[in-house]
N, C-alpha and C positions, 0 to 999 in steps of 0.2 A: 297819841290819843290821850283824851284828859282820864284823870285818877280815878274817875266817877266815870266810866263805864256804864251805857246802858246796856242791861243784860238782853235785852230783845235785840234782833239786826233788824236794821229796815228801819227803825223808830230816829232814826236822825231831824228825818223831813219831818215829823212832826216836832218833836223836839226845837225848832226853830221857826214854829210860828206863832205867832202874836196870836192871840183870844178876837175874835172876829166880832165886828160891830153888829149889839142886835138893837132893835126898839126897848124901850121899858114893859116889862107888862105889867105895870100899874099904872100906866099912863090913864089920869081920868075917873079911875072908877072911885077910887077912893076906899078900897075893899079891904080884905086880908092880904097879907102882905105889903102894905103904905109904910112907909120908915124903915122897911128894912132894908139892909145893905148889898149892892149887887156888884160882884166883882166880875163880873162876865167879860168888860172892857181893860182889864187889867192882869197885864203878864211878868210876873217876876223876874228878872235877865240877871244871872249873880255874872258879875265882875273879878274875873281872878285876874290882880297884878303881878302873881307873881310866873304867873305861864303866861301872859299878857291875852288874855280872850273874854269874853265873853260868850251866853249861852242863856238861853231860857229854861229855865225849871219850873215848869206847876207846880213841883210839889213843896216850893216854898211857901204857896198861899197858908198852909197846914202846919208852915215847919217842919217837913218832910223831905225836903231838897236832897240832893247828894251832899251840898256839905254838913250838911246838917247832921243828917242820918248816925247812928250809934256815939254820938256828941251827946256827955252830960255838959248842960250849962249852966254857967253861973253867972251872977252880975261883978264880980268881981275879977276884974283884969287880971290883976296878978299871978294869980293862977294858971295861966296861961303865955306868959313871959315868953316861950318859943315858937308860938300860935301863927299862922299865916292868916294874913288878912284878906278879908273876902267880902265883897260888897253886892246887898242885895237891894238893886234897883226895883223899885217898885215904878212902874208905869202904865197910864191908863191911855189908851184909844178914843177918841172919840172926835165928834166934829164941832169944830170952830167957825162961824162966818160958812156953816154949809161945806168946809171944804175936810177930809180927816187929816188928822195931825195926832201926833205926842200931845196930850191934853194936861197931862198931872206927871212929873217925873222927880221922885225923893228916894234918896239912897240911905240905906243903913246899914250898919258896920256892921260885921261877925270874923271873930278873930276863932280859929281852930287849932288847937295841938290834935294832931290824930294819934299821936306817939301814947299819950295819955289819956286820950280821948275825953277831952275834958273841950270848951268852947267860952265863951265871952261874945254875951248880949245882952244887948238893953230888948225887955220886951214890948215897954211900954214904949219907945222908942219907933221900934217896927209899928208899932199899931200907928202912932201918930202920921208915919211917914206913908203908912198906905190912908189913913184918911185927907192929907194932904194931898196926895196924888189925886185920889177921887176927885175932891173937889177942884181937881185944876189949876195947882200950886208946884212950882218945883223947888225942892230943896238939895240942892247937888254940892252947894259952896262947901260944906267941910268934909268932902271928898278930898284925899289927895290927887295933888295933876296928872302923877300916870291913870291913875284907875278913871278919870274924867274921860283922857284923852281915849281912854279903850271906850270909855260909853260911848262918846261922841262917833267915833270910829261904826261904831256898832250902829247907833238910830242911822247915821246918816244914809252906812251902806245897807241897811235892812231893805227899807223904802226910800225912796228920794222926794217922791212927793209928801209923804208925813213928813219927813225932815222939813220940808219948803215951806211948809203950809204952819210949824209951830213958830210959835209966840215966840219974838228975839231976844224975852228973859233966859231963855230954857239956851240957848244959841249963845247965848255974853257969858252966860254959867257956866257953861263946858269951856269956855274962849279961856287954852292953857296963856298965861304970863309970862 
């Protein structure tokens, strides 16, 4: 069982599903709430290469995740020289050509010492890489190949049809060398 334990039993099956497709509701009116940002179609999946899995976490929308949790961070690597690296996929839901798919999928790094409890992130980084997602862009290339091939591993066997239905950028980007 991974190191990050959920304390409830039973919360597996949720813990391992994707954010469900809704309509917008500002489609049209033009009211309160226009411009503002909706994550409703987008689910966190952190990437561990070194227990080789993957796993959805809500509570990285917040930076609240399990890896995250009791992590001071810094932007400065060095500090964390014995940190295990951990990748949080940012990925959004939605539909293409009518049909759903993986719509936006950008990864970013978080390196963790829990020894020191100390972490290494870029923040502004994550912000970029879930507004990338949103808008329907993947940025997976400076991923390393193990942590790719668990992504890949992970979308394809999550659903088979979102796998089938995404864009062959998202498919050549995970394609290990």
């Amino acid at each position: 069982m991974s190191e990050f334990n959920n304390k409830e039993e039973g919360t597996d099956k949720k813990k391992n599903q994707f954010t469900i497709l809704k309509d917008d509701a500002t489609d049209g009116h033009g009211g309160y709430g226009v411009g503002s940002i909706s994550l409703e179609n987008m689910t966190p999946v952190i990437i561990d290469p070194n227990k080789e899995e993957a796993f959805v976490d809500m509570g990285a929308l917040h930076a609240r995740s399990a890896v995250e949790k009791r992590i001071r961070f810094s932007t400065d690597r060095s500090q964390v020289e014995n940190g295990k690296l951990y990748w949080i996929v940012w990925i959004t839901v939605d539909y293409r050509g009518g049909n759903p798919c993986y719509y936006g999928v950008a990864g970013s790094e978080v390196v963790v010492d829990r020894e020191i409890r100390r972490g290494y992130k870029l923040l502004p980084e994550h912000v970029n890489h879930m507004d990338k997602s949103l808008k329907g862009r993947f940025a997976v290339d400076h991923m390393d190949d193990k942590s790719k091939q668990i992504l890949s591993d992970y979308l394809r066997n999550f659903k088979a049809e979102l796998w089938e239905n995404t864009n062959q950028e998202l498919k050549d980007s995970l394609e290990i060398k």
